[in-house]
N, CA, C and O atoms as a Tinker XYZ file with bonds, in Angstrom:
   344  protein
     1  N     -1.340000    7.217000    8.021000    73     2
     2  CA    -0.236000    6.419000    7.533000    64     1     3
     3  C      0.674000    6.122000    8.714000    63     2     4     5
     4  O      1.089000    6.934000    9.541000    81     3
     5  N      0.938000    4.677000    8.640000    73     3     6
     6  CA     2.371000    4.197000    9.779000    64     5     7
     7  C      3.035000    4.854000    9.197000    63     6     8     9
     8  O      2.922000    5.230000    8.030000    81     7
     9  N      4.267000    5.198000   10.396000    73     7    10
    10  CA     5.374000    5.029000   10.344000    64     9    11
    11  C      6.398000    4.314000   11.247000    63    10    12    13
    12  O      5.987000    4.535000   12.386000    81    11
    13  N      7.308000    3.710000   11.314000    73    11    14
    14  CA     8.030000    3.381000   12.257000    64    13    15
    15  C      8.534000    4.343000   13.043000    63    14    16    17
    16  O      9.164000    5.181000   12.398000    81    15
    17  N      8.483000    4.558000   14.351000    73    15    18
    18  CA     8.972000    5.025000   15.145000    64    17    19
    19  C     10.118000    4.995000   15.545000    63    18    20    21
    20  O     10.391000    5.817000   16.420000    81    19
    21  N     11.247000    4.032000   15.064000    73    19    22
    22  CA    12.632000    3.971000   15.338000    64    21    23
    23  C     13.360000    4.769000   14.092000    63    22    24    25
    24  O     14.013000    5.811000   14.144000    81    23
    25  N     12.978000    3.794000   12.748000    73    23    26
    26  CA    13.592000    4.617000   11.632000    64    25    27
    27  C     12.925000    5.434000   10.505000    63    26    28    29
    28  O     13.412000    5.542000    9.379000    81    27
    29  N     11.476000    6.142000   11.009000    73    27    30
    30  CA    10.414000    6.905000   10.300000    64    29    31
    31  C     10.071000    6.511000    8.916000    63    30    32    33
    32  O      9.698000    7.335000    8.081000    81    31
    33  N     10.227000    4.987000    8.627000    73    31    34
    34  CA    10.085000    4.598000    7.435000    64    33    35
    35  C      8.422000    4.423000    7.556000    63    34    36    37
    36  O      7.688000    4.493000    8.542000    81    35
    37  N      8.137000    4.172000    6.166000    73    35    38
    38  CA     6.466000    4.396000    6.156000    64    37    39
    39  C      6.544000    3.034000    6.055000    63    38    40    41
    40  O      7.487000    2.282000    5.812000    81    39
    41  N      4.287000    2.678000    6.501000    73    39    42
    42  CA     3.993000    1.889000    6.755000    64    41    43
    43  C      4.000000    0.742000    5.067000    63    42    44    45
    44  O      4.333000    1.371000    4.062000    81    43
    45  N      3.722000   -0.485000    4.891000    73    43    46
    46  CA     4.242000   -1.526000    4.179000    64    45    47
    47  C      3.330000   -0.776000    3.014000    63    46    48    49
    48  O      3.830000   -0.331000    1.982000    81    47
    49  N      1.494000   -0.679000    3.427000    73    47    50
    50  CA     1.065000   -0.164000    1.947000    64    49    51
    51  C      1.205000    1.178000    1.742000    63    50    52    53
    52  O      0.687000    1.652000    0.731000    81    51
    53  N      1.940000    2.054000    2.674000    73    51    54
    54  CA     2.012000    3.841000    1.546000    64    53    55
    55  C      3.269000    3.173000    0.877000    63    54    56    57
    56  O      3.584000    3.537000   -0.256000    81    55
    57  N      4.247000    1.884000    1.754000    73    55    58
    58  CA     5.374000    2.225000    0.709000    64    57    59
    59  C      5.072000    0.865000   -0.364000    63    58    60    61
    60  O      5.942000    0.190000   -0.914000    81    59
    61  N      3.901000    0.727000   -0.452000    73    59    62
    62  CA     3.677000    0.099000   -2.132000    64    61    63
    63  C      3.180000    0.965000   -2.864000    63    62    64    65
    64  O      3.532000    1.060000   -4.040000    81    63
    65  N      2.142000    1.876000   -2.247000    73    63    66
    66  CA     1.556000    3.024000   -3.027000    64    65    67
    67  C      2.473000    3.846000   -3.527000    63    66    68    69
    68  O      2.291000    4.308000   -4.654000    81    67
    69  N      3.778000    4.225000   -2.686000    73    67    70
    70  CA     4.719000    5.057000   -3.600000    64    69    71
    71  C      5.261000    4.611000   -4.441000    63    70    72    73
    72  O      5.677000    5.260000   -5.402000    81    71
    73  N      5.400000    3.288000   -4.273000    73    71    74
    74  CA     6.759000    2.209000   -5.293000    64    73    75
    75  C      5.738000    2.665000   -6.636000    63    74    76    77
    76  O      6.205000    3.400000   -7.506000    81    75
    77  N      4.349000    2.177000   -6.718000    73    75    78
    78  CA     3.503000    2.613000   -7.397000    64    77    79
    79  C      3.235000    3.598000   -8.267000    63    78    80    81
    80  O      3.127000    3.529000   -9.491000    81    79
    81  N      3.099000    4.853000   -7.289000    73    79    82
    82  CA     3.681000    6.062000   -8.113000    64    81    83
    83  C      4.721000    6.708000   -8.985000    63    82    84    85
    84  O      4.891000    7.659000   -9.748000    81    83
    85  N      5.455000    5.435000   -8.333000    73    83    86
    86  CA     7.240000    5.648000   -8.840000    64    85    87
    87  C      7.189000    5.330000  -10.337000    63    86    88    89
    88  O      7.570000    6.016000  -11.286000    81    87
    89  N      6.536000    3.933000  -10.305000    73    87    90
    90  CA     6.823000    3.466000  -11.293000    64    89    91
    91  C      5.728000    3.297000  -12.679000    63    90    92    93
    92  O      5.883000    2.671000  -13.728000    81    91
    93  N      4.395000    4.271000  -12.109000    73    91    94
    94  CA     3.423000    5.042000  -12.968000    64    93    95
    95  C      3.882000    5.852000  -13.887000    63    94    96    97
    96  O      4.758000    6.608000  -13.466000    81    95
    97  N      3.548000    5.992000  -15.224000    73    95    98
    98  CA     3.718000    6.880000  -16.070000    64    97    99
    99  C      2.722000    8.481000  -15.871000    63    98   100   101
   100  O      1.541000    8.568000  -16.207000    81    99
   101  N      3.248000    9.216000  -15.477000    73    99   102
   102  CA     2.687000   10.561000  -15.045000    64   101   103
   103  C      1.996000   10.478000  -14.056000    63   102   104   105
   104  O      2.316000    9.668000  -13.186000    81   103
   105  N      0.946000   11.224000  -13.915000    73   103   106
   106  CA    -0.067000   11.416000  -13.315000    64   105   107
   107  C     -0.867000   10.495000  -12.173000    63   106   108   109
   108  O      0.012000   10.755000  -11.351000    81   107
   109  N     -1.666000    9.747000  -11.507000    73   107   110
   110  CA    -2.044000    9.184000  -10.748000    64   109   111
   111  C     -3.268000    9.775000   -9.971000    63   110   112   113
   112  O     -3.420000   10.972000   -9.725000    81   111
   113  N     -4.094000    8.790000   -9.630000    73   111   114
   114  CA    -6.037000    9.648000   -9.256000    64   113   115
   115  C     -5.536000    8.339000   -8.124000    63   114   116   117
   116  O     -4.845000    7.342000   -8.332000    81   115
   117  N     -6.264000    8.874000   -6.781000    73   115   118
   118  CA    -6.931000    7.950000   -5.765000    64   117   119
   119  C     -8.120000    7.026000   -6.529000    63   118   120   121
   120  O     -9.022000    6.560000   -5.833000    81   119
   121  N     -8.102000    6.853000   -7.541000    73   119   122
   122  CA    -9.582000    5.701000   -7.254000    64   121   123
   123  C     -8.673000    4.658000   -8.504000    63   122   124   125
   124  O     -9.107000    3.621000   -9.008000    81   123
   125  N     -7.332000    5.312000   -8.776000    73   123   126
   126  CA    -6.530000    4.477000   -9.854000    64   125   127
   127  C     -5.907000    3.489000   -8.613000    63   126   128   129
   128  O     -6.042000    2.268000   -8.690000    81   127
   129  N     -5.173000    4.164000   -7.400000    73   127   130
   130  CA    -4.268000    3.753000   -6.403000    64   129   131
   131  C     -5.385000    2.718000   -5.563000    63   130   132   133
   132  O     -5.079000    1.576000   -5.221000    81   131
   133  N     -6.718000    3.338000   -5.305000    73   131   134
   134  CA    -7.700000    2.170000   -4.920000    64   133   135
   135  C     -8.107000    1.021000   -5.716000    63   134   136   137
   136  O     -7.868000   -0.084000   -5.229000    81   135
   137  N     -8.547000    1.066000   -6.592000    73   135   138
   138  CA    -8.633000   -0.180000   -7.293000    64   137   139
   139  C     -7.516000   -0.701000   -7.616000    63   138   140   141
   140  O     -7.934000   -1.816000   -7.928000    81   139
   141  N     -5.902000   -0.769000   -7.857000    73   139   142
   142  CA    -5.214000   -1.613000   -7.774000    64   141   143
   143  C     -4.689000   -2.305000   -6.215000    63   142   144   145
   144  O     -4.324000   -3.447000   -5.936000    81   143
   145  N     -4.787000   -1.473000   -5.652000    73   143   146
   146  CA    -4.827000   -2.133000   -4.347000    64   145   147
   147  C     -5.910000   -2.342000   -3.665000    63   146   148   149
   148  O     -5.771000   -2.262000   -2.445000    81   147
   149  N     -7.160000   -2.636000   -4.144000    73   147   150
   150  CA    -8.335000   -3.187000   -3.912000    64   149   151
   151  C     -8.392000   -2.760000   -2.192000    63   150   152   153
   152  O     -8.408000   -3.569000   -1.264000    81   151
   153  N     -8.418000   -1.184000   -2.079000    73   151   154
   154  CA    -8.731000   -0.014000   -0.830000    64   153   155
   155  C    -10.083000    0.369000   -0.872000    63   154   156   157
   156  O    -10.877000   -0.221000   -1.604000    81   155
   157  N    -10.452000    1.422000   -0.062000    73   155   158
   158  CA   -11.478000    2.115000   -0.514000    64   157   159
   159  C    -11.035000    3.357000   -1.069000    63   158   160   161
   160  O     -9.869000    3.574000   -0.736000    81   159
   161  N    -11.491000    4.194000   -1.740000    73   159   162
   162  CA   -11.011000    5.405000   -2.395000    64   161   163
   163  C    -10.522000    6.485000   -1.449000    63   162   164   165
   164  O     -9.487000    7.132000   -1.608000    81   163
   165  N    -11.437000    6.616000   -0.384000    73   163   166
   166  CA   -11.031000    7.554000    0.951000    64   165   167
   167  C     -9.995000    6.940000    1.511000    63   166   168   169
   168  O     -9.353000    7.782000    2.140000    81   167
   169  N     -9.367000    5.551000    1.615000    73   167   170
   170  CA    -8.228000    4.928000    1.973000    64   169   171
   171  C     -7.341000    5.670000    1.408000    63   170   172   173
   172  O     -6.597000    6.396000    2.068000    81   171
   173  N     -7.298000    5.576000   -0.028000    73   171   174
   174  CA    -6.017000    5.448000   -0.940000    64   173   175
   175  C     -5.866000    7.198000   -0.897000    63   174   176   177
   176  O     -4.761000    7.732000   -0.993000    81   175
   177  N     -7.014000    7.904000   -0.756000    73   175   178
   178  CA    -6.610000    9.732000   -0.823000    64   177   179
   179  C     -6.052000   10.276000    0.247000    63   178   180   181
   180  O     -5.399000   11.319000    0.279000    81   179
   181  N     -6.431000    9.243000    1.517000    73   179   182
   182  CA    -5.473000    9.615000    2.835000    64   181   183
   183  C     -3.898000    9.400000    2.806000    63   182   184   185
   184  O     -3.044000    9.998000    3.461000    81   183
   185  N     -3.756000    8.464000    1.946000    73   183   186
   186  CA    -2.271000    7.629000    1.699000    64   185   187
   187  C     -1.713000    8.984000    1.148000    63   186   188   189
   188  O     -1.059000    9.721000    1.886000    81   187
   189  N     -2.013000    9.349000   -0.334000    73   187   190
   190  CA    -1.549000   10.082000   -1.163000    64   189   191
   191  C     -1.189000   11.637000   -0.800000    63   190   192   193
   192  O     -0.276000   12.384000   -1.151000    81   191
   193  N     -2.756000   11.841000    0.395000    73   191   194
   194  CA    -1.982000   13.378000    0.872000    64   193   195
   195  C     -1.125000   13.283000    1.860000    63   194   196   197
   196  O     -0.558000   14.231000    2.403000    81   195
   197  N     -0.968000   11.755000    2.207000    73   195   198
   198  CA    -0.049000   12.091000    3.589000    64   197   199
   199  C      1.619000   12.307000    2.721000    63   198   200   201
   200  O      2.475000   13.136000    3.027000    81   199
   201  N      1.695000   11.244000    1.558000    73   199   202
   202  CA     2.723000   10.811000    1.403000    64   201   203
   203  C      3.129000   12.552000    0.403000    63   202   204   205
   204  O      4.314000   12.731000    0.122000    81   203
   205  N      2.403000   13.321000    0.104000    73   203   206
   206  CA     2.441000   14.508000   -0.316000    64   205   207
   207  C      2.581000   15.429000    0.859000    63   206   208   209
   208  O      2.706000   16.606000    0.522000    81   207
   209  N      2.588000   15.293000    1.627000    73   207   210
   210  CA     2.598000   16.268000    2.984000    64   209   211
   211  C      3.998000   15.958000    3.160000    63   210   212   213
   212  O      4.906000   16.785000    3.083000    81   211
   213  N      4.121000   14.790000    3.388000    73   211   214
   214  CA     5.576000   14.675000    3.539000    64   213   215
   215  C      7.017000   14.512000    2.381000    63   214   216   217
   216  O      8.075000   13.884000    2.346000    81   215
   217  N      6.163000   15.642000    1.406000    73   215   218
   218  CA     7.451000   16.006000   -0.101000    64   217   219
   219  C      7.769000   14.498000   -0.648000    63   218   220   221
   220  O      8.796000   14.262000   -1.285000    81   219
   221  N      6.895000   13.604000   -0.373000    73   219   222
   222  CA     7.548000   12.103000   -1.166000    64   221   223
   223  C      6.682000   11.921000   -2.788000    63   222   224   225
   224  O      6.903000   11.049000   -3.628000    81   223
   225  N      6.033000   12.641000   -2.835000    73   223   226
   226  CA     5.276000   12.941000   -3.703000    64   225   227
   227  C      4.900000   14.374000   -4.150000    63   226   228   229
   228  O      5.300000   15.289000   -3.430000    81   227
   229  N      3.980000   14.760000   -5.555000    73   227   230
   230  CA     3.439000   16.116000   -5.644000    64   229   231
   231  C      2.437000   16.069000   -5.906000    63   230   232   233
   232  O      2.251000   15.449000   -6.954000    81   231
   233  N      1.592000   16.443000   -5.449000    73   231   234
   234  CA    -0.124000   16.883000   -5.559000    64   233   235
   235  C     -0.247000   17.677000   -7.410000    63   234   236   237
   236  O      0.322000   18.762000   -7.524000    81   235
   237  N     -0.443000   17.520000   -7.765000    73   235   238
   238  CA    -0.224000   18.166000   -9.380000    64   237   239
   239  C     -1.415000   18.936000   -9.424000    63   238   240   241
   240  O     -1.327000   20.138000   -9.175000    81   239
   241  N     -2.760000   18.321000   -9.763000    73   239   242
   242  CA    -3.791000   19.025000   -9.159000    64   241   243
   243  C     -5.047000   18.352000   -7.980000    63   242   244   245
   244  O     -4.824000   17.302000   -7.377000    81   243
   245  N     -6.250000   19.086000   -7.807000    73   243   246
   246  CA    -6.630000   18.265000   -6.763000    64   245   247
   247  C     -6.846000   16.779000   -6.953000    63   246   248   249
   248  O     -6.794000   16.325000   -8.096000    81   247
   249  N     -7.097000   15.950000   -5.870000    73   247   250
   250  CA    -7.221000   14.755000   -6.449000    64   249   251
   251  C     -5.992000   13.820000   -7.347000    63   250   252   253
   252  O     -6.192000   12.610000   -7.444000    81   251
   253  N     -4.942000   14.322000   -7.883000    73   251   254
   254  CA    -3.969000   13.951000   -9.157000    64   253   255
   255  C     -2.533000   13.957000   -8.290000    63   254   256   257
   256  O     -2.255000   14.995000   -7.689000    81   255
   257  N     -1.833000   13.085000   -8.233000    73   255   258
   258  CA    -0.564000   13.149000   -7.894000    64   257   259
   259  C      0.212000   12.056000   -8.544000    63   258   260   261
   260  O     -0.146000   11.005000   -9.076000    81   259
   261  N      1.674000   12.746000   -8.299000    73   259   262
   262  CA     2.769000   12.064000   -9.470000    64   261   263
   263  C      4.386000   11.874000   -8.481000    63   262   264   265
   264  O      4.588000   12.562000   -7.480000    81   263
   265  N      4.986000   11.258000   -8.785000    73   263   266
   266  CA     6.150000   10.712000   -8.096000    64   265   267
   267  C      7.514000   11.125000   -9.026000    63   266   268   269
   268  O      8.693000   10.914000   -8.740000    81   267
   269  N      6.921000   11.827000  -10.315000    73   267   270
   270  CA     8.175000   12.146000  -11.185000    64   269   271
   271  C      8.973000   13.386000  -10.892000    63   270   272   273
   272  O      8.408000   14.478000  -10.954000    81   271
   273  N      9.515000   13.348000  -10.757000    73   271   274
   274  CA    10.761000   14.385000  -10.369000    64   273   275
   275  C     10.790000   15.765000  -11.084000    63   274   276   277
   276  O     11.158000   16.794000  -10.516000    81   275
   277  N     10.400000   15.709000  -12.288000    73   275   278
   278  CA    10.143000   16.638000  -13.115000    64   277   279
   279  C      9.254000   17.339000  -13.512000    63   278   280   281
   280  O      9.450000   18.411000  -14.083000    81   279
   281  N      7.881000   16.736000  -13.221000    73   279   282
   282  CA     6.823000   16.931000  -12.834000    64   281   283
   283  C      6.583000   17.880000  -11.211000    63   282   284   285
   284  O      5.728000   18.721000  -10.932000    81   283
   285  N      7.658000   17.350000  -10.423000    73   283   286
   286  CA     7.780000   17.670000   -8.863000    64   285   287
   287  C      8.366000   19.665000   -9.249000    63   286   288   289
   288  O      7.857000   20.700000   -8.819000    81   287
   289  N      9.422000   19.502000  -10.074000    73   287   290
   290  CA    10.370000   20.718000  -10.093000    64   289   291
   291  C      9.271000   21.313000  -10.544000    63   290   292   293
   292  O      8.674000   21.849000   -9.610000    81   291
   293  N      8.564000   21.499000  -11.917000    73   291   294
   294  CA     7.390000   22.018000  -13.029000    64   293   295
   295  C      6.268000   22.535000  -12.097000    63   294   296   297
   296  O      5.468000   23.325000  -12.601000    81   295
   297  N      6.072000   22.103000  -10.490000    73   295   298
   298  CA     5.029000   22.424000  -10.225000    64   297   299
   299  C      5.591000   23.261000   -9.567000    63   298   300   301
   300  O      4.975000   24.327000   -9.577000    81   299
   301  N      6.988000   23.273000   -8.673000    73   299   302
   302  CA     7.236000   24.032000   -7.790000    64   301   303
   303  C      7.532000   24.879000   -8.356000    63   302   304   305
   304  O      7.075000   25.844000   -7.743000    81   303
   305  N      8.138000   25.275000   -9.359000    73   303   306
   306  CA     8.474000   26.128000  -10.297000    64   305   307
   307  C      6.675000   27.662000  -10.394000    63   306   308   309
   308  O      6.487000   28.800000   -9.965000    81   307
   309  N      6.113000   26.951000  -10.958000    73   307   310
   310  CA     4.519000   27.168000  -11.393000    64   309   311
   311  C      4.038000   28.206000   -9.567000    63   310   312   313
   312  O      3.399000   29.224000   -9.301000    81   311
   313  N      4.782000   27.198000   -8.795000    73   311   314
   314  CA     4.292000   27.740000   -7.341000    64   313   315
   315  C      5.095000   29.174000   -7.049000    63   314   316   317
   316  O      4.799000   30.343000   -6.801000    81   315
   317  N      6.059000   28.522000   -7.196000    73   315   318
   318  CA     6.613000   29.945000   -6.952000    64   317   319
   319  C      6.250000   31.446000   -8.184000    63   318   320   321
   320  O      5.992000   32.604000   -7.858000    81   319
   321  N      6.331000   31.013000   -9.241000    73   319   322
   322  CA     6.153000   32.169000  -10.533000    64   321   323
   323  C      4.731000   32.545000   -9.968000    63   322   324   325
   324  O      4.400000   33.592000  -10.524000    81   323
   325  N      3.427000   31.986000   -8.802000    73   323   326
   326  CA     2.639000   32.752000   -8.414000    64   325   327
   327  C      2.689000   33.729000   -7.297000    63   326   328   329
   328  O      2.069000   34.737000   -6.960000    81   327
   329  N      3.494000   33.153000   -6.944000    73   327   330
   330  CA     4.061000   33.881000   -5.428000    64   329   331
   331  C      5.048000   34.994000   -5.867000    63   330   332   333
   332  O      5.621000   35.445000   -4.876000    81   331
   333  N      5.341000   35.441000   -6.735000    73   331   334
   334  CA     6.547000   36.321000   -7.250000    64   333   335
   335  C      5.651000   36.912000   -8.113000    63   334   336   337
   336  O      4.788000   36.458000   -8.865000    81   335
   337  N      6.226000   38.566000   -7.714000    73   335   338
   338  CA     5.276000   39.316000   -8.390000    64   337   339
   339  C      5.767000   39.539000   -9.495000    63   338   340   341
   340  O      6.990000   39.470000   -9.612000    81   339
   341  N      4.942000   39.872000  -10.618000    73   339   342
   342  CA     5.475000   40.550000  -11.629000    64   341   343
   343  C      6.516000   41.830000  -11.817000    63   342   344
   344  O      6.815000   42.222000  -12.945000    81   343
């Protein structure tokens, strides 16, 4: 994934792919994000983990990511209650 080097904004299609995610109802698959942007599927899964690497997104499960906020808290939540012992 671009980014600009002056103001680290992402390149034109991760930031349609996120607008995308944004404005998806839940959930989201790389081969949903490829066929609307007529990518290849390995295109659109590079987009999605980058834009998940960089917290603009959440990986929900493999393959599956979501842009909802609440969905974002629910997982981190889930992450941590594994990491914390009983």
């Amino acid at each position: 994934m671009e980014t600009c080097r002056g103001c680290g904004r992402t390149s034109t299609l991760a930031g349609n792919v996120l607008t995308f995610l944004r404005q998806a109802p839940g959930v989201v698959r790389a081969n949903e994000v490829a066929e609307h942007f007529n990518i290849p599927t390995y295109q659109a899964s590079v987009i999605l983990c980058r834009l998940a690497d960089r917290a603009m997104i959440t990986r929900v499960r493999r393959g599956a990511y979501s842009a909802d906020r609440e969905l974002q808290r629910r997982a981190l939540l889930d992450q941590l209650e594994k990491l914390t012992p009983a």
